[in-house]
MIDOSE-1310 file (N, C-alpha, C; in nm, 2 decimals, decimal comma, always signed):
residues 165
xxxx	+11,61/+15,13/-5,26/+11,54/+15,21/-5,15/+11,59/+15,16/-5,02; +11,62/+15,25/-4,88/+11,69/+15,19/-4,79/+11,56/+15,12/-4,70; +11,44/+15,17/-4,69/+11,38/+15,13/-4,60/+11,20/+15,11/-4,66; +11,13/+15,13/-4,60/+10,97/+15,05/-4,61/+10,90/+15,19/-4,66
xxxx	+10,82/+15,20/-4,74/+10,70/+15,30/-4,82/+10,62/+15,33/-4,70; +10,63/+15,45/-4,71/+10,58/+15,51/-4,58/+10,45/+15,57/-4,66; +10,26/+15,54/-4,58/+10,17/+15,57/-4,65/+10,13/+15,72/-4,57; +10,13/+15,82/-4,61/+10,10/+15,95/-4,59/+9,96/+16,03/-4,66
xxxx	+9,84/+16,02/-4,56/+9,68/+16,03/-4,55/+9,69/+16,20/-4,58; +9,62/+16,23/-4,68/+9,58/+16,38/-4,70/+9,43/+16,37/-4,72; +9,38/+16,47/-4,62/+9,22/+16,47/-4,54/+9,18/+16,60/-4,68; +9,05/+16,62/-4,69/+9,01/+16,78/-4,72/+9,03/+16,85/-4,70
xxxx	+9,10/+16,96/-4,81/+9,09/+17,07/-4,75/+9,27/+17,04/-4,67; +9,34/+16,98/-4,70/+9,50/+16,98/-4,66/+9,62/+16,92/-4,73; +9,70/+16,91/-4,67/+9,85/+16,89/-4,81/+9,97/+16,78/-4,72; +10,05/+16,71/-4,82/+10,19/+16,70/-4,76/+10,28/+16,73/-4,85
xxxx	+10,39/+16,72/-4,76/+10,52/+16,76/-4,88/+10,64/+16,61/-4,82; +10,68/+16,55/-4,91/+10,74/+16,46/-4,84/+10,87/+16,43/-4,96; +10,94/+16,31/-4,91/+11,05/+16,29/-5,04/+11,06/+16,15/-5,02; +11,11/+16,08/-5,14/+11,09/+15,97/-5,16/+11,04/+15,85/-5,04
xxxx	+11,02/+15,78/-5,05/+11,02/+15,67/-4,97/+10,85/+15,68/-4,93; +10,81/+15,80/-4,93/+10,68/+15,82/-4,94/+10,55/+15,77/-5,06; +10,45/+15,73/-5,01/+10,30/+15,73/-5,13/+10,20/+15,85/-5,06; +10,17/+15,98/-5,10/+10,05/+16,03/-5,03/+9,98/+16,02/-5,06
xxxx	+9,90/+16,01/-5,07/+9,71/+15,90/-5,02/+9,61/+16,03/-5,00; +9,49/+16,04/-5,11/+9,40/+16,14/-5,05/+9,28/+16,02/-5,15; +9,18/+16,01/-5,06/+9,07/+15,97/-5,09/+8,93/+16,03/-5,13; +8,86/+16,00/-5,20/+8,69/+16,05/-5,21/+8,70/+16,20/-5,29
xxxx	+8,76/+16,21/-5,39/+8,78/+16,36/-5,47/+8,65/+16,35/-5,55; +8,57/+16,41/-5,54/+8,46/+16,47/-5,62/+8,48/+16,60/-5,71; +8,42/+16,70/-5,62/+8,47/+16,82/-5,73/+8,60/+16,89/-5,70; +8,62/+16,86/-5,52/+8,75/+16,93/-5,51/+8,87/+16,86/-5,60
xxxx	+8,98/+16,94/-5,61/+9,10/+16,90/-5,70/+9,25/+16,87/-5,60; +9,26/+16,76/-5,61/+9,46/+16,74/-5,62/+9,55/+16,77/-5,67; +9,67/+16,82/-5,58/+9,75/+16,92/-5,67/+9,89/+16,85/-5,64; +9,88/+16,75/-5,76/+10,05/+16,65/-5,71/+10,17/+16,75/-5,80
xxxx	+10,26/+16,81/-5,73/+10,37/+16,85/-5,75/+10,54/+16,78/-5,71; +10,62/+16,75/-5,82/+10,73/+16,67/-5,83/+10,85/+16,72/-5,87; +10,94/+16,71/-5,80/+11,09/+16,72/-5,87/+11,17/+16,60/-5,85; +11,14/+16,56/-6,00/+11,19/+16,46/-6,03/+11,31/+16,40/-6,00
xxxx	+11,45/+16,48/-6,01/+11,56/+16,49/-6,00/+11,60/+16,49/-5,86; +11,56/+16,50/-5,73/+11,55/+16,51/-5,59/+11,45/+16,45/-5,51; +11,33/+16,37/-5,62/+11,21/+16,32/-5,58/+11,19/+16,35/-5,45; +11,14/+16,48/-5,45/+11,06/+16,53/-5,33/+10,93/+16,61/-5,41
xxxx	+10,78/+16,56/-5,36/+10,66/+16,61/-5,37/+10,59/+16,65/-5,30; +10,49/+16,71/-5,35/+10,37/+16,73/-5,24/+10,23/+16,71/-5,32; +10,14/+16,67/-5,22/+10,02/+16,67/-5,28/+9,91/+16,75/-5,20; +9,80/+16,82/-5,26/+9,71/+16,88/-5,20/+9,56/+16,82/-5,23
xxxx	+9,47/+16,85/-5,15/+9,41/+16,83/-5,17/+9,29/+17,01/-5,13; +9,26/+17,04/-5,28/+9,19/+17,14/-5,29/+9,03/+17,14/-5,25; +8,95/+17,21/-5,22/+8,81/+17,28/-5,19/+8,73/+17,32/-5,28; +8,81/+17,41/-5,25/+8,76/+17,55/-5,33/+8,82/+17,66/-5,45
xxxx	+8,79/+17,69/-5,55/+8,89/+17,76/-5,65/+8,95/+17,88/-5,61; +8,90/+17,97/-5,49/+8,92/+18,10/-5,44/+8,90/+18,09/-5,32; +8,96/+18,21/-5,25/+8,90/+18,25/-5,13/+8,76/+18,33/-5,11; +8,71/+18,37/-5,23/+8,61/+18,49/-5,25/+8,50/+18,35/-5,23
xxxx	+8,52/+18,25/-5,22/+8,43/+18,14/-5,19/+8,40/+18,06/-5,07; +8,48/+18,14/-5,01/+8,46/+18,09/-4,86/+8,49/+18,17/-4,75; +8,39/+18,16/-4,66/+8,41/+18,26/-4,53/+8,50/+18,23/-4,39; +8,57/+18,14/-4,39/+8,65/+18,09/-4,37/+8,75/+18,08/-4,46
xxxx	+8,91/+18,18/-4,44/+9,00/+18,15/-4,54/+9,14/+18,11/-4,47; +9,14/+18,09/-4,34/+9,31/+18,08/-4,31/+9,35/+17,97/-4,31; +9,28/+17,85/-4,33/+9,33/+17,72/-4,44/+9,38/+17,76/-4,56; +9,54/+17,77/-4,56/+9,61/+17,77/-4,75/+9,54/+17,66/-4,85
xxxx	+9,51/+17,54/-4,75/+9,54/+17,42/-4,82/+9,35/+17,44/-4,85; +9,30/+17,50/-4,87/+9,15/+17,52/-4,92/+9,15/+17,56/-5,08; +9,26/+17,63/-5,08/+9,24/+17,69/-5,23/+9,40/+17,66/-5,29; +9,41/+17,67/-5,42/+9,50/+17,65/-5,49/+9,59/+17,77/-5,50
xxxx	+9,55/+17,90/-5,52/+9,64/+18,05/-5,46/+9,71/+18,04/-5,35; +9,66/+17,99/-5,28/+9,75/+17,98/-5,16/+9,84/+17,84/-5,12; +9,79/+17,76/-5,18/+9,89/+17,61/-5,14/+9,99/+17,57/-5,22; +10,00/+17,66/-5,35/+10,05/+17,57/-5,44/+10,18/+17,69/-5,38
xxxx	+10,22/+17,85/-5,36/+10,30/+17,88/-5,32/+10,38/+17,83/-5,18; +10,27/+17,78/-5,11/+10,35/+17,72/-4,97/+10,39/+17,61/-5,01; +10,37/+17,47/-5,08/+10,43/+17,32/-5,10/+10,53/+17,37/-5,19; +10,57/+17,45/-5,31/+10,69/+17,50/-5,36/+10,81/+17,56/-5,23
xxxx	+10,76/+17,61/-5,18/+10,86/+17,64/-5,05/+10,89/+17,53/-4,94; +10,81/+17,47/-4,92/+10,84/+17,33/-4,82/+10,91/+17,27/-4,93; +10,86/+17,22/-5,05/+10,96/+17,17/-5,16/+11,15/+17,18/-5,14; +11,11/+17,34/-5,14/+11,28/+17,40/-5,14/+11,33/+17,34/-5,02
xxxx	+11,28/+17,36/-4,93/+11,33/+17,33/-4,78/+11,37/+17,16/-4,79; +11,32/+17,08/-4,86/+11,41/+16,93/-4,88/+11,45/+16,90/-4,97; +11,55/+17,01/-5,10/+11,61/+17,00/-5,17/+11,56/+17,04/-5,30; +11,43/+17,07/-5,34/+11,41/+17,09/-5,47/+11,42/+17,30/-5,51
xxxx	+11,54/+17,28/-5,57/+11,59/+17,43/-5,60/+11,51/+17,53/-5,68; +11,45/+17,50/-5,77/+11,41/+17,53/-5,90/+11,24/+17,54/-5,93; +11,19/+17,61/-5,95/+11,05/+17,61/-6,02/+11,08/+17,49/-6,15; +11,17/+17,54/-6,21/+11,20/+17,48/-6,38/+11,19/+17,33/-6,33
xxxx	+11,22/+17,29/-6,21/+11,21/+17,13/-6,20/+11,10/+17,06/-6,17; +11,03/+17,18/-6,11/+10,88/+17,10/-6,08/+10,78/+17,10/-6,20; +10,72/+16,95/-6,20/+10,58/+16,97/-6,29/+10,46/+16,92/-6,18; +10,34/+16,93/-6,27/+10,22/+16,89/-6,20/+10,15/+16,79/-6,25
xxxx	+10,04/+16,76/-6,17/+9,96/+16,66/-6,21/+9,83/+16,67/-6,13; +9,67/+16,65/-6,21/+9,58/+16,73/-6,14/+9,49/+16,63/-6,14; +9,40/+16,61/-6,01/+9,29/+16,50/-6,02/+9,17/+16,54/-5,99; +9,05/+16,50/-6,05/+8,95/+16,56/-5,95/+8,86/+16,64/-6,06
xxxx	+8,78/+16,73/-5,99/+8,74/+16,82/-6,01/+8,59/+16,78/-6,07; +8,52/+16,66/-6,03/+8,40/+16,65/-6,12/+8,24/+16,69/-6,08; +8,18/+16,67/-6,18/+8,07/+16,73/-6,12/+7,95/+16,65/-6,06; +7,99/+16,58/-5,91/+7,91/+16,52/-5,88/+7,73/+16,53/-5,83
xxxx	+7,73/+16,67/-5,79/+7,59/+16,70/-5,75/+7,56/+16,85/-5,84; +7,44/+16,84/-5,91/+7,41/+16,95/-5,99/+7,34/+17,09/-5,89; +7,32/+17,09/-5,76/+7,33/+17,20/-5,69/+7,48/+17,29/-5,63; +7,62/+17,20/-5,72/+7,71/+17,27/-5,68/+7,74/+17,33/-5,78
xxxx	+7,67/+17,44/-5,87/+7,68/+17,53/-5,99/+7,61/+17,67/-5,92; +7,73/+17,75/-5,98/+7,76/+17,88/-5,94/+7,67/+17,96/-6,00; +7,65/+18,06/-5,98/+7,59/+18,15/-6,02/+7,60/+18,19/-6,20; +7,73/+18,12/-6,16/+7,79/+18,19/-6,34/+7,75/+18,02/-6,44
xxxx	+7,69/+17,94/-6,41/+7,59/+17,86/-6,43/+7,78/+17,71/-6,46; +7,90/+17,78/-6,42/+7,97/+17,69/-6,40/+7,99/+17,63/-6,32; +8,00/+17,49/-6,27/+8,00/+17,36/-6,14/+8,15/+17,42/-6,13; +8,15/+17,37/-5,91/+8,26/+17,42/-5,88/+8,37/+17,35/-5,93
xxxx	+8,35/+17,17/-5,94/+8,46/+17,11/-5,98/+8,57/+17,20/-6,10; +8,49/+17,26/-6,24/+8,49/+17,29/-6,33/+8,61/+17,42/-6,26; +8,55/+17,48/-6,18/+8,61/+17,61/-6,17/+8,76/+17,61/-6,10; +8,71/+17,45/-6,01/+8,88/+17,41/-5,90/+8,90/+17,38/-6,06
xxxx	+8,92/+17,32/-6,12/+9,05/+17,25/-6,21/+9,11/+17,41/-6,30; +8,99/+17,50/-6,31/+9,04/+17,60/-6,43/+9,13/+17,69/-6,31; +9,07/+17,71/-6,22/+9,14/+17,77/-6,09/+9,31/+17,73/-6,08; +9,29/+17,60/-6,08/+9,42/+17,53/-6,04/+9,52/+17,54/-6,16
xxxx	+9,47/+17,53/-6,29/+9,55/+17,56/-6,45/+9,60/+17,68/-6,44; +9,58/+17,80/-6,37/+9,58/+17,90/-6,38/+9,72/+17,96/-6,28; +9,70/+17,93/-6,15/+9,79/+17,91/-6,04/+9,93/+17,84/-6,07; +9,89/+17,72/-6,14/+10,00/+17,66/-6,20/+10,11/+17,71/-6,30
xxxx	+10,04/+17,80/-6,42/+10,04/+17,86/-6,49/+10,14/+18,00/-6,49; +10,05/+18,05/-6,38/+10,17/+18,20/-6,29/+10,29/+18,17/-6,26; +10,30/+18,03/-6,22/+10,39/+17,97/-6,12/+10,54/+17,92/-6,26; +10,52/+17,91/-6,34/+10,58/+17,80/-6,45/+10,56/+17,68/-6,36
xxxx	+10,45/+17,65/-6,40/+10,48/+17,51/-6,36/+10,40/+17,42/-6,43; +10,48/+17,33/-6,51/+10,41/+17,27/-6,62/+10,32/+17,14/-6,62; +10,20/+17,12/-6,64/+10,06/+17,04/-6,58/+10,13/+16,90/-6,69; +10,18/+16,81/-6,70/+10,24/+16,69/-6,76/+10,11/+16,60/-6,77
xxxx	+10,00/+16,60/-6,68/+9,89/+16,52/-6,68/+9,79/+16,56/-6,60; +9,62/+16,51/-6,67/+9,52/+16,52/-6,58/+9,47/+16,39/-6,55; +9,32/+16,41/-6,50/+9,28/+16,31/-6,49/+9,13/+16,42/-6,40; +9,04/+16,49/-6,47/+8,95/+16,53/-6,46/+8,82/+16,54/-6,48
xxxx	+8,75/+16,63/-6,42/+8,58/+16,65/-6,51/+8,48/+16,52/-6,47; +8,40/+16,54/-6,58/+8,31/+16,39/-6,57/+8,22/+16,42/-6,44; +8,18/+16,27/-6,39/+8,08/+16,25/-6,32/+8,08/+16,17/-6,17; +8,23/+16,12/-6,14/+8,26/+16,06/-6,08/+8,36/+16,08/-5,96
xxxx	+8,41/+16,04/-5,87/+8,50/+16,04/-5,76/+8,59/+15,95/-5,81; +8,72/+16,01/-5,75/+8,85/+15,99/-5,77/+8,92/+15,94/-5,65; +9,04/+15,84/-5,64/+9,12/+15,87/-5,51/+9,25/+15,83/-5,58; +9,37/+15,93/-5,52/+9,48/+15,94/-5,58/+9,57/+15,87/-5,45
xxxx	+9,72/+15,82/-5,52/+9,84/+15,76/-5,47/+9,90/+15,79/-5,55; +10,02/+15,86/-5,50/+10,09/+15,93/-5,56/+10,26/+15,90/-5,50; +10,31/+15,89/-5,61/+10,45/+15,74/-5,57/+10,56/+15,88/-5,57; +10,64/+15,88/-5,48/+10,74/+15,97/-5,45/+10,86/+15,93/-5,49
xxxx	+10,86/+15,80/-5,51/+10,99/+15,77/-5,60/+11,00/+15,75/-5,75; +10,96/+15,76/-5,81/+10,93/+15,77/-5,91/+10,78/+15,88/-5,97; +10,75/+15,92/-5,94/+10,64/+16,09/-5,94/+10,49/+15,96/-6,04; +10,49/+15,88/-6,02/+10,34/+15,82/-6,04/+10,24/+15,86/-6,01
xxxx	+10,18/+15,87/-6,05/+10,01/+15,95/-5,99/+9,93/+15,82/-6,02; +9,87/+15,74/-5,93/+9,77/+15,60/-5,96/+9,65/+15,71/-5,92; +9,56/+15,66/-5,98/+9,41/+15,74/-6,00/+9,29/+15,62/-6,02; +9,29/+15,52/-5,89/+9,15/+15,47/-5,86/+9,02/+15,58/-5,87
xxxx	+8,90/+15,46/-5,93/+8,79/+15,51/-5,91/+8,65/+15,36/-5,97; +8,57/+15,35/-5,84/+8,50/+15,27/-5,87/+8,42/+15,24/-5,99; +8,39/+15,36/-6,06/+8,32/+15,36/-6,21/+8,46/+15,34/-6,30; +8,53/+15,37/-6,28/+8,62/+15,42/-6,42/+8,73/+15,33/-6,45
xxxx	+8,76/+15,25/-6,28/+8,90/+15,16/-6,30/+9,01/+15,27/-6,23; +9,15/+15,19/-6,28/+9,26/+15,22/-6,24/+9,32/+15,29/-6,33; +9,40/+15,40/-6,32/+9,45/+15,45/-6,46/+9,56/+15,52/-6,42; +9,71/+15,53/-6,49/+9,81/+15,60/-6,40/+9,85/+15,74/-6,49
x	+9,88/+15,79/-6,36/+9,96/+15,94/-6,52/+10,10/+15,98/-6,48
């Protein structure tokens, strides 16, 4: 590696797209979901950090980086733009989505965590793009590091430990 790990902070509700030399960093995942995408072969990724499973869920929609429909098509395009050619190259890797407070259950008596992660399978899915690992559900909060040289996903969490995918 020519130079020093550069630490790259993803807030709520937003994304980066970076290439190697990078770790992106998103902290305190409850029910929203992370959306680490990698090409392995060019090591350039991005990571998101999801909300909400739709837009039909929020009144406020011109944040991409809120929903999974909309972000996972924009970080495939920033992707391209530093070298990664190919859908076929990228996979995924998904964090999150739990069900921390029992007043965030939908009408359809499903918690939102439940509905970002099936939201996010789904999006991925249209896209070819193949989910290689989770790290979901349950009851707890997550914070992800996600290694851009080598496509690591580290998945701290104070109940659960350290666990990589």
């Amino acid at each position: 590696m020519s130079g020093p790990i550069t630490d790259v902070r993803v807030k709520v509700a937003d994304y980066a797209v970076r290439r190697s030399g990078h770790v992106i960093t998103t902290i305190g995942l409850g029910s929203c979901v992370a959306i680490a995408l990698y090409d392995r072969e060019c090591q350039v990724g991005g990571l998101a950090h999801i909300l909400l499973p739709n837009k039909s869920m929020s009144r406020e929609t011109s944040n991409p980086a809120k929903f999974p429909e909309t972000i996972v098509p924009l970080m495939l395009e920033e992707m391209r733009l530093l070298g990664s050619a190919l859908n076929a190259r990228i996979s995924a890797k998904i964090v999150g989505g739990a069900s921390m407070v029992g007043q965030l259950v939908s009408g359809t008596g499903i918690n939102v965590g439940e509905r970002n992660v099936a939201a996010t399978r789904d999006v991925l899915a249209a896209a070819n793009i193949p989910l290689l690992a989770e790290d979901t559900g349950l009851d707890y909060g997550r914070s992800v590091y996600f290694h851009l040289d080598d496509g690591r996903v580290e998945v701290r969490s104070l109940k659960k430990g350290d666990r990589v995918l």
